[in-house]
Every structure is written in structure tokens, then in C-alpha cells.
N, C-alpha and C positions, 0 to 999 in steps of 0.2 A: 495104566502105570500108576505105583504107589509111589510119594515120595517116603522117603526112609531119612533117620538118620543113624549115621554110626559113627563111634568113637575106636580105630582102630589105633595098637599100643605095640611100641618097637622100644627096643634097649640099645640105646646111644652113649660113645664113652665121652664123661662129663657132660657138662651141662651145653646144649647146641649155643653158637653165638647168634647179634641179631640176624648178620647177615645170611647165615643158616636156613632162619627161622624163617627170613622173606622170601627166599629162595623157594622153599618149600609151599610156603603160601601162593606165592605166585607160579608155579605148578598147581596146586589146586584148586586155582581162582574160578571162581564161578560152583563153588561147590559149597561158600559159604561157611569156607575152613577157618579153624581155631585149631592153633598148638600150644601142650601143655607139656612141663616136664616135672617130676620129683625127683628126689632121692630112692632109690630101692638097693637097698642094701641084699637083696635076695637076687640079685642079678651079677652079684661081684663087684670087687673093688671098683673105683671109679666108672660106673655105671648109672643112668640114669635111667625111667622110665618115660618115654616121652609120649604123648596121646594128640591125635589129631581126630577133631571132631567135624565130623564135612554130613552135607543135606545131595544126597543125591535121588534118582527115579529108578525103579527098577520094579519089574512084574511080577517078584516073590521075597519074601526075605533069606530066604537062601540065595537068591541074585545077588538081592542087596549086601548080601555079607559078603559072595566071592570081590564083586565090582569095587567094593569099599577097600578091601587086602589091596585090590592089583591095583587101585589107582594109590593108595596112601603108597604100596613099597615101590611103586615107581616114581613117585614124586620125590621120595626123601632116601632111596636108593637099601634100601634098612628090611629086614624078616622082619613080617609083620611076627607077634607074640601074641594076641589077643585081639577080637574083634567082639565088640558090643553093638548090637542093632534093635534101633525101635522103631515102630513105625513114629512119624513127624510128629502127629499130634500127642501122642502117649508121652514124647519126647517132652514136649512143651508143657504138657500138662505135670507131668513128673517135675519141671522147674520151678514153676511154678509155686509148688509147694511147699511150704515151710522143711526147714532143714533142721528144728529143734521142736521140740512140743512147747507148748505154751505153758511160760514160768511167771511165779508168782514172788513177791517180796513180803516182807512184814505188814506196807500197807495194808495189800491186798485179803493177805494171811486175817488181817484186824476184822478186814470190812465182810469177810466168810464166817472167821469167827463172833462179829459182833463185838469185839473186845477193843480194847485199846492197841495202841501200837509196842507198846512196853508188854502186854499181857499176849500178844502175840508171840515177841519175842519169846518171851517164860514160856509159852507153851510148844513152840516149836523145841526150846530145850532140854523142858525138862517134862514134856506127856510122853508117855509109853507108846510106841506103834506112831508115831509123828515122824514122815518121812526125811531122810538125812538131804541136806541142800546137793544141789547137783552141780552148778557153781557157786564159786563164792567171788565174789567182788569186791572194788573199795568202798561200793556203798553195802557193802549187806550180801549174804545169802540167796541165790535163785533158787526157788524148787519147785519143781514139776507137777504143775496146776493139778491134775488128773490124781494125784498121788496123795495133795493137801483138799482137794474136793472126797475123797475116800477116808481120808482120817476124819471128817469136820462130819461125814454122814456120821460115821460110830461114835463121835466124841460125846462121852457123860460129862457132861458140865456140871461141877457141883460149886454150890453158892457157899461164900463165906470164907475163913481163912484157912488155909491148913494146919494142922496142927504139929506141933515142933517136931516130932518124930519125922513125920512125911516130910518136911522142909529139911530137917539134916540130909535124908536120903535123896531128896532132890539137888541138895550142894555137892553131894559127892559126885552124880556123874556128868561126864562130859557131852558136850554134842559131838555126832558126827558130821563128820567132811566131806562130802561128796571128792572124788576126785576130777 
């Protein structure tokens, strides 16, 4: 036997209450359940999408996907809509994992560049091909290390000031915004 886990997804109108949610759990005790609900506006009006994630044993993963349906729609009485299965450890390992790439500020922007913190700022500005922030926060700008390590390999550093042409054309444009 493999253990499995699976995440199977049912559409419930509005949001379940707590006592719902126990109910449910407690039908699937010993399975190591977690329920989740959002909004899905692709299911109809006052609809929700709800997901219950359980750890159970089974000799194939097609076992583990029927097992997963027939114990989640008799617990919470609901057509299953989706079933997602992984084996446990793929499961845990996939958590594990970071959920965003690894971002960078100005500091770090400086300490890649060699420059200062202000000359950082200036270059993420206003150098051509300098990737646009991917959040922006109250302190500053995030952007996606992998993206400002790729601009910093091509970047021509030229020593000295620029000259006033190039600085008018550098006041005109704006930075982008990540959304």
C-alpha cells in the first residue's frame, strides 16, 4: 500500500458554517482532513468552491482517486467536481516549496550592483532592459532576483556623469509597475 494524498473539490451554496465544516471533518477523521472554501464565480451565483484535502492508503493511484471521491461525497453528501492526487511525499515536498521566487529590494539591487542605494534606485529606473518590480510595497519595490541577476550579467557600467542629453531622456520616462 502507498499512502496518497488528495485534494477532492465540490460546489456548495454559500459559504459552509462552522458546524458544517465539523461535521464533515468528523466524518473524515483519521484521514488527516483539512477543508477549504473560495468564491468561484464559474459555478453560479451564490456558489462556493469547497476542497477537502485527506491522506489516505491505497495500491494505485487510480484507487486512491476513486477512494478519495466516495469517501469526501459521503462525508459531506456533495458531487465530487474534481479530484487531485499525489502520492504523500510529492505532496509534502511540493509544500514545502517556496510559493514566490526569490525577490530582491534596492539594498540588495546596490550590493549586485556595487553601487549605492540611491544609484540603485536610478538604475532600476531609468537603464533600459532593467526588469519592472513585481510587487510594490510601503517600503519599495520587489523584483525577481533571477530577472535583476540577468540585467546585472549584461549591464555596461559606464564611469562618470551623463551627459545632459541622456539625463533629459532619462527624466522623461517613467518606471514600470509590476501588477
Amino acid at each position: 500500500m502507498t499512502e496518497w494524498t488528495a485534494v477532492v473539490d465540490w460546489a456548495y451554496p454559500l459559504s459552509p458554517n462552522t458546524a458544517t465544516v465539523a461535521e464533515w471533518l468528523e466524518k473524515l477523521s483519521g484521514l488527516s482532513a483539512a477543508i477549504h472554501d473560495e468564491p468561484a464565480d464559474d459555478l453560479g451565483p451564490e456558489r462556493v468552491r469547497c476542497s477537502a484535502t485527506i491522506s489516505l492508503e491505497a495500491t494505485s493511484l487510480r484507487r486512491a482517486a476513486a477512494d478519495a471521491v466516495r469517501l469526501v461525497e459521503t462525508a459531506t453528501g456533495q458531487k465530487a467536481t474534481g479530484v487531485a492526487v499525489l502520492g504523500s511525499r510529492e505532496f509534502d515536498r511540493r509544500l514545502a516549496e517556496p510559493q514566490f521566487p526569490p525577490m530582491v529590494g534596492y539594498p540588495e539591487i546596490a550590493a549586485k550592483l556595487d553601487v549605492s542605494r540611491q544609484r540603485a534606485r536610478e538604475v532600476a529606473l531609468t537603464a533600459h532592459g532593467f526588469p519592472a518590480p513585481a510587487v510594490q510595497t510601503k517600503n519599495g519595490p520587489l523584483f525577481i532576483e533571477s530577472g535583476v541577476d540577468s540585467f546585472v550579467a549584461g549591464w555596461d557600467r559606464k564611469v562618470g556623469r551623463p551627459s545632459v542629453d541622456a539625463m533629459k531622456s532619462q527624466a522623461n520616462r517613467t518606471p514600470a509597475v509590476g501588477s
